[in-house]
N, C-alpha and C positions, 0 to 999 in steps of 0.2 A: 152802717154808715149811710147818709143820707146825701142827697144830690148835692146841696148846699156845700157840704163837708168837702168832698172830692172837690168841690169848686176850687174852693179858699185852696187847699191842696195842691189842686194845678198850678192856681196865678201865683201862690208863692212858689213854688218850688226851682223855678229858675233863677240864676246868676241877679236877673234885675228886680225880682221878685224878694228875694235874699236882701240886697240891699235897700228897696225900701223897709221889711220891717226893720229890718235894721237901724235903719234913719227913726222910725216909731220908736222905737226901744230907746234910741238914745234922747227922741227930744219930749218923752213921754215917762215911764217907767227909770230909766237912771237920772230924771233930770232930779236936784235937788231943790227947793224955795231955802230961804233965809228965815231966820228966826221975825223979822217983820212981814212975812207973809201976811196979805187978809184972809180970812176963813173964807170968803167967795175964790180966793186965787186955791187955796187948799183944796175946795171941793171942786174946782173945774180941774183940777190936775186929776185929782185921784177918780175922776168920772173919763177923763182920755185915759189914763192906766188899764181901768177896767174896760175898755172898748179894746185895747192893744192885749189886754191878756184876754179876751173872748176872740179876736183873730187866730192869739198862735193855737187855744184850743182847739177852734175848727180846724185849723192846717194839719193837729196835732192827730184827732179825732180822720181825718180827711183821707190819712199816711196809714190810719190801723191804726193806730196807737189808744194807749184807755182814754176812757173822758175824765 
């Protein structure tokens, strides 16, 4: 486990920490586009997705858990 890791680790692991990914997760990862999406709106979503799922892996990574 690397310093980094433990970091992400600590600042989420409390109450307010919880709730913002939380907030990430829902205006990121569950949000849906409509079938008129642009391809520019598609690929800046799914580029914040992948920013919100390399968070939870460090948190993940951070706690012991696998990579």
């Amino acid at each position: 486990m690397s310093d980094i890791e433990l970091a992400y680790a600590k600042t989420f692991a409390g109450n307010m920490g919880q709730r913002v990914l939380a907030h990430m997760r829902k205006i990121t990862i569950e949000r849906v586009l409509g079938p008129n999406a642009t391809e520019s709106e598609l690929r800046s979503l799914e580029s914040q997705r992948f920013f919100v799922h390399q968070i939870e892996n460090l948190i993940q990574r951070g706690q012991g858990g696998a990579s």
